[in-house]
DOZAVEX-555291 format. One record per residue (C-alpha): x, y, z; residue number from 1; residue in one letter. Coordinates in nm, 3 decimals, decimal comma, padded with zeros to 5 digits. Layout:
BEGIN
<dolum xx="X" yy="Y" zz="Z" i="NUM" aa="A"/>
...
***
This chain:
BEGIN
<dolum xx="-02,291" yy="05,775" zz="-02,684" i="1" aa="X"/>
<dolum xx="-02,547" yy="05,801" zz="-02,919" i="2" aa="X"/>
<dolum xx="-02,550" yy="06,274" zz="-02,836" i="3" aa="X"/>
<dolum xx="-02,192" yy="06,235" zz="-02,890" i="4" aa="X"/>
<dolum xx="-02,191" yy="06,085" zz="-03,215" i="5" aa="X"/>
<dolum xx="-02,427" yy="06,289" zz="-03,396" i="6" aa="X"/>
<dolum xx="-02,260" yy="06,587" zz="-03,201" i="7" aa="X"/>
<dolum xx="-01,976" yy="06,505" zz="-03,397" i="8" aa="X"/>
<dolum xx="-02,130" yy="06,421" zz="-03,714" i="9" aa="X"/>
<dolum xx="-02,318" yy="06,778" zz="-03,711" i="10" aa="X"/>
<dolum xx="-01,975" yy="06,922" zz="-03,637" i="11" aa="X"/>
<dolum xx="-01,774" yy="06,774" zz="-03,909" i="12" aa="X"/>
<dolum xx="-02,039" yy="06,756" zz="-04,179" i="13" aa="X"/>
<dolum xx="-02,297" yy="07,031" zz="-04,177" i="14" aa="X"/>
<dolum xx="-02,200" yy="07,205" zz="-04,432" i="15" aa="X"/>
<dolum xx="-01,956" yy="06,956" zz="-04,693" i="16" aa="X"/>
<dolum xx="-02,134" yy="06,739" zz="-04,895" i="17" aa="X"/>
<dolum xx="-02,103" yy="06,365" zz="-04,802" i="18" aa="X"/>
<dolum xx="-01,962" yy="06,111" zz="-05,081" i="19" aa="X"/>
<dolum xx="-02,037" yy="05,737" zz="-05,125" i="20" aa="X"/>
<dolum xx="-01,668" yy="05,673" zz="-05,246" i="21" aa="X"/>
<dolum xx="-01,570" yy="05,756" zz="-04,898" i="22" aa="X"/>
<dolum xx="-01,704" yy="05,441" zz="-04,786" i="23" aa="X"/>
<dolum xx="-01,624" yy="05,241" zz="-05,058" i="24" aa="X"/>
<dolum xx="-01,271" yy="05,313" zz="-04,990" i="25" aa="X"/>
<dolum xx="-01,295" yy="05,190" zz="-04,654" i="26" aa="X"/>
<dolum xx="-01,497" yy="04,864" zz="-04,746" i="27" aa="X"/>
<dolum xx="-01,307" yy="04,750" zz="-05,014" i="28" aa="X"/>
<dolum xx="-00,944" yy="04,843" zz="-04,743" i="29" aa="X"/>
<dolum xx="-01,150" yy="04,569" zz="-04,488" i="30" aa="X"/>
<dolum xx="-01,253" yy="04,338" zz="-04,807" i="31" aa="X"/>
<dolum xx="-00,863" yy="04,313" zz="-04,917" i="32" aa="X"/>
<dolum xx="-00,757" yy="04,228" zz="-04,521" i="33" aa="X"/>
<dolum xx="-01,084" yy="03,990" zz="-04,496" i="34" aa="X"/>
<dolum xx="-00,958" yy="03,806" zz="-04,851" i="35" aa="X"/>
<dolum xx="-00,588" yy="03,823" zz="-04,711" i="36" aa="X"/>
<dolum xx="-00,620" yy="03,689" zz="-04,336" i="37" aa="X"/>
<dolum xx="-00,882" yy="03,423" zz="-04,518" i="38" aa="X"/>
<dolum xx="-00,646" yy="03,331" zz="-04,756" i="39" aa="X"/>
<dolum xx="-00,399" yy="03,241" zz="-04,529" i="40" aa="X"/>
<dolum xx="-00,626" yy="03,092" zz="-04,254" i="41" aa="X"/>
<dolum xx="-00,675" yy="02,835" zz="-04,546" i="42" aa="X"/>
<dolum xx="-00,320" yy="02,779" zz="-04,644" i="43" aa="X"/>
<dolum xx="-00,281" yy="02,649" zz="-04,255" i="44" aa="X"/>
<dolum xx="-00,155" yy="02,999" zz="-04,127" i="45" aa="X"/>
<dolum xx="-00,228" yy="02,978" zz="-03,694" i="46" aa="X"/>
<dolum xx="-00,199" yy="03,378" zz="-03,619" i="47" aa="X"/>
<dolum xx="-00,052" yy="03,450" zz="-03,284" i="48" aa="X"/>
<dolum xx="-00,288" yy="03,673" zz="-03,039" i="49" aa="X"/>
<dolum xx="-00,075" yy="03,987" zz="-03,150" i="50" aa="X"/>
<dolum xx="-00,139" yy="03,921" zz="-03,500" i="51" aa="X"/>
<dolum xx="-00,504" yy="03,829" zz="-03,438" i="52" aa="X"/>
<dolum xx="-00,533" yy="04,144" zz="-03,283" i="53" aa="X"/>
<dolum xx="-00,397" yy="04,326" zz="-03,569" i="54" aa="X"/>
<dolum xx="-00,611" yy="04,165" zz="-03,808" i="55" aa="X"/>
<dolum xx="-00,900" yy="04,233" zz="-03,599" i="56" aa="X"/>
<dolum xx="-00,809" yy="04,582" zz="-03,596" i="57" aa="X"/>
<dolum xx="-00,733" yy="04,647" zz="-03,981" i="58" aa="X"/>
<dolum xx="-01,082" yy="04,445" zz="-04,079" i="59" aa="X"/>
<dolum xx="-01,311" yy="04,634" zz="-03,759" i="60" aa="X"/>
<dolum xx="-01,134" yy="04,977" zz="-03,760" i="61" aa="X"/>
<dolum xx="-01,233" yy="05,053" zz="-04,122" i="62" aa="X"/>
<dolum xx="-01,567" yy="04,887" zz="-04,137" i="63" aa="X"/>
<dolum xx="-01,700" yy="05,035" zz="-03,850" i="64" aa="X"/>
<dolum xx="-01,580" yy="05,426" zz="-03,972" i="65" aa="X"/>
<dolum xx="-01,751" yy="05,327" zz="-04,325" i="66" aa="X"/>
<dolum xx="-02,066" yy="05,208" zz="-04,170" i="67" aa="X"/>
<dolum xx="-02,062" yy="05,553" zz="-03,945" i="68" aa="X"/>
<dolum xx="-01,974" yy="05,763" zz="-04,261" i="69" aa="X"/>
<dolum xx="-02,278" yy="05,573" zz="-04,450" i="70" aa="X"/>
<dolum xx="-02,555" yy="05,619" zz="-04,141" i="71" aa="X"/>
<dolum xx="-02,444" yy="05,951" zz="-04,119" i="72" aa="X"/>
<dolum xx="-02,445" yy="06,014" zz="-04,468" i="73" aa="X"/>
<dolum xx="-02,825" yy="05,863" zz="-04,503" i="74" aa="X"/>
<dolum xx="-02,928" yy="06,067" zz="-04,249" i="75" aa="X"/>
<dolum xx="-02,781" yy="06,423" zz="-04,470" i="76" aa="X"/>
<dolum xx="-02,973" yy="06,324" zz="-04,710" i="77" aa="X"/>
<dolum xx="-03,289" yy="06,389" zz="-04,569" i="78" aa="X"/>
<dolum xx="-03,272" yy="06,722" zz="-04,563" i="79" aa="X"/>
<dolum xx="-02,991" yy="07,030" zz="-04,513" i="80" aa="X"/>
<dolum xx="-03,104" yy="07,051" zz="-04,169" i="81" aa="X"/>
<dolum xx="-03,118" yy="06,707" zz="-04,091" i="82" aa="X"/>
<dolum xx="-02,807" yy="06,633" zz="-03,869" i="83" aa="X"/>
<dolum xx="-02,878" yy="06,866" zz="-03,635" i="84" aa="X"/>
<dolum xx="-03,220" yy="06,791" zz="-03,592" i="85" aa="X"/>
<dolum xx="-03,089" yy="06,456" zz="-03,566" i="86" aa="X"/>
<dolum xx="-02,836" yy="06,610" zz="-03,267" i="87" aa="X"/>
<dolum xx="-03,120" yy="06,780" zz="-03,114" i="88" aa="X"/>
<dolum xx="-03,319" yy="06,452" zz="-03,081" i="89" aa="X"/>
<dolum xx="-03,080" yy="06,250" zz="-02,931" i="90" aa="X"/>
<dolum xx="-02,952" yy="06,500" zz="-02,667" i="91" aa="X"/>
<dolum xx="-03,311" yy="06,530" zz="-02,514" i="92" aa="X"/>
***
């Protein structure tokens, strides 16, 4: 799993240059559903398992692609070579 994701990352970001607002954008998306479904957790709301789901889905899916876009966007930094060398280690 771990070969496949940095496969990727080389693949998709070798050469662009990587942007913080990216995952801003996707942290503040899950902060407005995390302050929403709160919100009306509070106010008494029960959520049926469809809507659970859903809510699960719109506060995990984005989180987890901003956390990805940050690790590999820490890891660009060290160097222009560094994702790949980074793909080479993990497929050994």
């Amino acid at each position: 799993m771990k070969a496949a994701f940095w496969r990727f990352a080389h693949k998709r970001y070798h050469s662009k240059s990587m942007s913080s607002l990216t995952e801003l954008a996707f942290f503040i998306w899950s902060l407005f559903f995390v302050m929403a479904y709160g919100a009306a957790i509070l106010a008494g709301w029960q959520p049926s398992v469809l809507e659970a789901i859903l809510g699960a889905a719109l506060i995990g899916a984005p989180t987890a692609v901003g956390f990805a876009h940050r690790l590999i966007r820490l890891e660009a930094l060290k160097g222009p070579d560094a994702l790949y060398r980074k793909r080479l280690a993990t497929s050994r």
